[in-house]
MARNUKE-393992 format. One record per residue (C-alpha): residue number from 1; residue in three letters; x negated, y negated, z negated. Coordinates in Angstrom, 2 decimals. Last residue first. Example, Ala and Ser with C-alpha at 12.3 -4.5 7.8 and 13.67 -1.06 7.14 Angstrom:
+-----+------+---------+---------+---------+
:  nr : rest :       x :       y :       z :
+-----+------+---------+---------+---------+
:   2 :  SER :  -13.67 :    1.06 :   -7.14 :
:   1 :  ALA :  -12.30 :    4.50 :   -7.80 :
+-----+------+---------+---------+---------+
//
This chain:
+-----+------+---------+---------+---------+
:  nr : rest :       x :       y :       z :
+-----+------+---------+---------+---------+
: 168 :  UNK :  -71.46 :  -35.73 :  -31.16 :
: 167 :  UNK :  -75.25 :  -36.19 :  -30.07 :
: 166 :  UNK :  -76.41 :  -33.05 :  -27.62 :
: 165 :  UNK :  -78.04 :  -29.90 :  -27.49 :
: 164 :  UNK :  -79.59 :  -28.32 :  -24.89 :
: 163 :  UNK :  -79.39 :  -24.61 :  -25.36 :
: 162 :  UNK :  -77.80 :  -24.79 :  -29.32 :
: 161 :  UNK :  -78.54 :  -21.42 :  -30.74 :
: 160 :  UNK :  -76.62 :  -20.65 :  -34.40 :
: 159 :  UNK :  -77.14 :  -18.10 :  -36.55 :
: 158 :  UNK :  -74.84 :  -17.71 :  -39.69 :
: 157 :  UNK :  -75.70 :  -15.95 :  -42.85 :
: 156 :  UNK :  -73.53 :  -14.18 :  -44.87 :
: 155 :  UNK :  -72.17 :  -15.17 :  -48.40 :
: 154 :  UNK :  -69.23 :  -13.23 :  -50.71 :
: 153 :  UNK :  -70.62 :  -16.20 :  -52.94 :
: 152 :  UNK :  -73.43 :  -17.92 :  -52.46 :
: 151 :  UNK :  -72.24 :  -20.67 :  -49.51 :
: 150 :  UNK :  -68.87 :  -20.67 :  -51.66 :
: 149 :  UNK :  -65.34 :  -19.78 :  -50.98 :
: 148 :  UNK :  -65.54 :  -18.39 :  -47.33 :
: 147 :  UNK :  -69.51 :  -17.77 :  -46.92 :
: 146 :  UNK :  -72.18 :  -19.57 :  -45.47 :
: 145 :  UNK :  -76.47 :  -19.49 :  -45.57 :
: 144 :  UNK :  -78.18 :  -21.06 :  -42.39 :
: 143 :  UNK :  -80.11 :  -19.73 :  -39.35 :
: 142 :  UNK :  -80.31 :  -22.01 :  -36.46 :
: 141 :  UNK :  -82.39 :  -21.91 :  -33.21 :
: 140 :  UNK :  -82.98 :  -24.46 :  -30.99 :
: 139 :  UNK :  -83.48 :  -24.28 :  -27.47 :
: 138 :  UNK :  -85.78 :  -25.42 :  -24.60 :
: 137 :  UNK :  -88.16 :  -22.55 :  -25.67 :
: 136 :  UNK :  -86.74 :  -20.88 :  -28.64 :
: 135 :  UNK :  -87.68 :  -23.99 :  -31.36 :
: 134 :  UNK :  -86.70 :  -23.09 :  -34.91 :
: 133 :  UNK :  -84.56 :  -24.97 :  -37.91 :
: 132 :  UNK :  -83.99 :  -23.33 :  -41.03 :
: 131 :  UNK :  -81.37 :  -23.83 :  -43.46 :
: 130 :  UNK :  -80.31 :  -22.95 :  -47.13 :
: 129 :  UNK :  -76.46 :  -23.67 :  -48.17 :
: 128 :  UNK :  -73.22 :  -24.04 :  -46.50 :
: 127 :  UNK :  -69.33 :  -24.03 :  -46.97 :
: 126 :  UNK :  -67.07 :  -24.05 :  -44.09 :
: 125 :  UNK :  -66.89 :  -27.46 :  -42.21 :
: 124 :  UNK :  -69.35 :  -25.73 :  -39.55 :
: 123 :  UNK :  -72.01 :  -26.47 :  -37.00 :
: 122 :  UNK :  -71.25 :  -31.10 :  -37.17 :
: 121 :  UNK :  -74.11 :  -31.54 :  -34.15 :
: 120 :  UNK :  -76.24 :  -34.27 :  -33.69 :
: 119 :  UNK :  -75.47 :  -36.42 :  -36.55 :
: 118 :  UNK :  -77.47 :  -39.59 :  -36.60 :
: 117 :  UNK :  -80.80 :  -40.21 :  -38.38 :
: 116 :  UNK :  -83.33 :  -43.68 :  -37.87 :
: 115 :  UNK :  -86.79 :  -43.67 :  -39.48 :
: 114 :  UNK :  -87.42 :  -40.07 :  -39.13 :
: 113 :  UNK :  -90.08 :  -39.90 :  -35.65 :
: 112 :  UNK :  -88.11 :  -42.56 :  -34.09 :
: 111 :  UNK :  -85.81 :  -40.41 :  -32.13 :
: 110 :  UNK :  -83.84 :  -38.83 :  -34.67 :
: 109 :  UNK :  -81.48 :  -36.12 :  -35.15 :
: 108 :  UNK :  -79.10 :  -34.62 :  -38.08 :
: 107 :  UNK :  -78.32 :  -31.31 :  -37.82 :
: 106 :  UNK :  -75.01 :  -30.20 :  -39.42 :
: 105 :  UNK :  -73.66 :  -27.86 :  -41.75 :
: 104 :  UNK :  -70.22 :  -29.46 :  -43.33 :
: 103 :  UNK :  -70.30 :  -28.09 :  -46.98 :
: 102 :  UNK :  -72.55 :  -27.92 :  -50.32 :
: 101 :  UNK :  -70.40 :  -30.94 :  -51.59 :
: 100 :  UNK :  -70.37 :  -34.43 :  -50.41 :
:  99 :  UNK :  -70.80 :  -33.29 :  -46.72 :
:  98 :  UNK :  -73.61 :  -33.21 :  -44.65 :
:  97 :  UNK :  -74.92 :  -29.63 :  -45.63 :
:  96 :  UNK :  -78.79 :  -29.00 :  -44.09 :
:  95 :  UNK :  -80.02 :  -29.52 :  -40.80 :
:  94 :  UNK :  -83.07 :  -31.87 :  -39.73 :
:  93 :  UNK :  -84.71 :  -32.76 :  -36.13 :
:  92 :  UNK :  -86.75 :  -34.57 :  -34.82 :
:  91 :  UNK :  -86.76 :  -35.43 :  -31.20 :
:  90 :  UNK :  -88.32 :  -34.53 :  -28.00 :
:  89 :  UNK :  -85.63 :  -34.01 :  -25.51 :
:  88 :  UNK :  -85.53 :  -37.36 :  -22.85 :
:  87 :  UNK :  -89.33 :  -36.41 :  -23.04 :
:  86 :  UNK :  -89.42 :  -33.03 :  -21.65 :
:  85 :  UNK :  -90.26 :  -30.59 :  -24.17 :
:  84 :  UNK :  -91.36 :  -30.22 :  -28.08 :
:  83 :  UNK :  -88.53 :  -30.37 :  -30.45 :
:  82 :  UNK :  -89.97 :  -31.55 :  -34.29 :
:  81 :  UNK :  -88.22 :  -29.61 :  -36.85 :
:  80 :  UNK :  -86.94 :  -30.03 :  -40.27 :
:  79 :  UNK :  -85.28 :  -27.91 :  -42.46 :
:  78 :  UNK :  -83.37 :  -28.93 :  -45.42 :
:  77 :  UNK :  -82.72 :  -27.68 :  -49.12 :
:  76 :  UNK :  -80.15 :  -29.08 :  -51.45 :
:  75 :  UNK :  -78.88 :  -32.13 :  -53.33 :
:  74 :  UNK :  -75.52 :  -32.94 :  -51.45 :
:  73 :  UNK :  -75.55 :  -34.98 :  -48.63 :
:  72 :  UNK :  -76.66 :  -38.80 :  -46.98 :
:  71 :  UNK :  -79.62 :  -38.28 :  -44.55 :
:  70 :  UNK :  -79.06 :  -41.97 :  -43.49 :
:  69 :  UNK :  -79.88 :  -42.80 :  -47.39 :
:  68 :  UNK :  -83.59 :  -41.87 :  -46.97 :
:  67 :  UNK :  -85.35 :  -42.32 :  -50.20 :
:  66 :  UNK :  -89.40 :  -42.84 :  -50.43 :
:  65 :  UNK :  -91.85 :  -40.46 :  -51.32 :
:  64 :  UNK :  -95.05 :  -42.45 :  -51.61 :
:  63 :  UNK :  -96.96 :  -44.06 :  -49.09 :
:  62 :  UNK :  -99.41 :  -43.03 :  -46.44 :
:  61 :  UNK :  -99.79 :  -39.69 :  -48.08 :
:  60 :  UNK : -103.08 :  -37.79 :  -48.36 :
:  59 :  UNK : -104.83 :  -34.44 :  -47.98 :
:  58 :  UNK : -101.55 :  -33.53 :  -45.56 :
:  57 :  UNK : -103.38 :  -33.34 :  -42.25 :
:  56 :  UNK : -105.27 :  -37.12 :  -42.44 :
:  55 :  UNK : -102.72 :  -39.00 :  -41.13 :
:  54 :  UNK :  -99.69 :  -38.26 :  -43.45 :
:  53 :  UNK :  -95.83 :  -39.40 :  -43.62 :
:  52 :  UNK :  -93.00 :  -39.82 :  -46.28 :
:  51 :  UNK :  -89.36 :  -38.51 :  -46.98 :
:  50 :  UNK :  -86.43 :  -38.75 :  -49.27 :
:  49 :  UNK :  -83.22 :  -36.93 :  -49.48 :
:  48 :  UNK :  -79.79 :  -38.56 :  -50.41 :
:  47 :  UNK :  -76.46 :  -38.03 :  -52.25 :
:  46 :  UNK :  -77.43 :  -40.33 :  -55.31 :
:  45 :  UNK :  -80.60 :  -42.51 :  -55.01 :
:  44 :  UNK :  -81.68 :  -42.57 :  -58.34 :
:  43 :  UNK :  -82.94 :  -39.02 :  -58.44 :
:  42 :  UNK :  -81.86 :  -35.72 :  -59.93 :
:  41 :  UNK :  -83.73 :  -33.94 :  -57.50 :
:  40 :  UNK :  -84.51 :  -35.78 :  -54.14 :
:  39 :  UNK :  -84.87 :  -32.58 :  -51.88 :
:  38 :  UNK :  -87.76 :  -33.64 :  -49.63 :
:  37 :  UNK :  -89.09 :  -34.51 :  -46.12 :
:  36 :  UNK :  -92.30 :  -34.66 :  -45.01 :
:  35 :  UNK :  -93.33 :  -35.80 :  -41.57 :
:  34 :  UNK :  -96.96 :  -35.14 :  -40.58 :
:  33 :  UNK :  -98.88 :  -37.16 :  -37.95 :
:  32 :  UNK : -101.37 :  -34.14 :  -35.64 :
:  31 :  UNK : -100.92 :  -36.70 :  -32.21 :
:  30 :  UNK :  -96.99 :  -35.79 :  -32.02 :
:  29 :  UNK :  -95.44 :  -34.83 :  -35.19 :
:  28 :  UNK :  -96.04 :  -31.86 :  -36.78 :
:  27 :  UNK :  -92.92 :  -31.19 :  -39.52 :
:  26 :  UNK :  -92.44 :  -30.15 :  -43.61 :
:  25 :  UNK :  -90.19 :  -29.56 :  -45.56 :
:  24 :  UNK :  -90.34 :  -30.03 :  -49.03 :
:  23 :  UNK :  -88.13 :  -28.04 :  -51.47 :
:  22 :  UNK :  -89.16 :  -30.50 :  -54.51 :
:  21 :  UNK :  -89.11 :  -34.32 :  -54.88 :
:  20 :  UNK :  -88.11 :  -36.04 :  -58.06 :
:  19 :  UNK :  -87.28 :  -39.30 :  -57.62 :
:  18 :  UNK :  -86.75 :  -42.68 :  -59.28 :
:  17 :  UNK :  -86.58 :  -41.80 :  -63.60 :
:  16 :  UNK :  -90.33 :  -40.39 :  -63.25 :
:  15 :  UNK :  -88.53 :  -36.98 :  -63.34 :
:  14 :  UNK :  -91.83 :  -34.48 :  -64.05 :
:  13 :  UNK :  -93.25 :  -31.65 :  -62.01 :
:  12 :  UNK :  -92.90 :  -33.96 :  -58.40 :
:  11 :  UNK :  -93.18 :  -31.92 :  -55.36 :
:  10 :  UNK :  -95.96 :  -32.32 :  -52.37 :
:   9 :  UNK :  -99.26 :  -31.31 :  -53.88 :
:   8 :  UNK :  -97.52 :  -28.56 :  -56.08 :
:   7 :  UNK :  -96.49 :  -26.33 :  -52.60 :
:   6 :  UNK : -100.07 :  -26.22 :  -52.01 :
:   5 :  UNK : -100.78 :  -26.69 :  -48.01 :
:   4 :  UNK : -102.97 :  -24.72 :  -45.73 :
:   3 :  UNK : -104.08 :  -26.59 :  -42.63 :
:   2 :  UNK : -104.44 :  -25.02 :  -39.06 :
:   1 :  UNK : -107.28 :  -26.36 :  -36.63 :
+-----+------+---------+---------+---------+
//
């Protein structure tokens, strides 16, 4: 059956001086395990995001939030996305800015269900902002904020399909 999260169960109101999760994202895994993975706001671990895992359908965490320094970038929202299909393609997958500032779009992949990241695809080195990630049959689907100056200034957004994508 379908769950239905609260936003508040999954972000952090107060800094606890570690991390500060908000804009969570959130991914099925195979066998009904969740992925989360979160903005770390204002946290000790400069330049990353953190993430954690459930059993149970979200009700519980198996450990805290917990920073992820191979999804190094700028403090922002992400998208995450397991990729259903043949087995050489399932993978999960991540896009947000890579670069020190709100630039570089990329998606980030792993095989090992978020342990391990590597850069799939580098999109743009233009400015960036918001992503999502979406599965179109055997390809993915990209729709991310960019403009020239700034991703929120003079800003369109971008939409990207990769059919078959592969590591840079």
């Amino acid at each position: 059956g379908k769950q239905l999260f609260n936003s508040h169960d999954f972000v952090h109101s107060t800094y606890d001086g570690r991390l500060k999760a908000n804009e969570t994202t959130v991914a099925e895994l195979p066998h009904g395990r969740l992925y989360f993975n979160t903005r770390d706001q204002l946290g000790s671990a400069k330049n990353t995001r953190a993430d954690a895992y459930s059993s149970d359908g979200g009700k519980t965490l198996e450990r805290p939030y917990r920073p992820q320094p191979s999804l190094a970038g700028p403090e922002i929202q992400g998208s995450v996305l397991y990729r259903h299909g043949r087995a050489q393609d399932r993978q999960l997958l991540f896009s947000a800015p890579s670069g020190p500032s709100r630039t570089h779009m990329a998606i980030r992949h792993s095989f090992d269900k978020g342990v391990t990241w590597r850069t799939l695809l580098t999109v743009s080195n233009q400015p960036a902002g918001y992503s999502d990630l979406v599965q179109l049959g055997s390809s993915i689907g990209l729709l991310y904020e960019t403009g020239i100056t700034s991703h929120m200034k003079q800003s369109a957004s971008s939409v990207l399909i990769c059919n078959n994508p592969r590591s840079e």
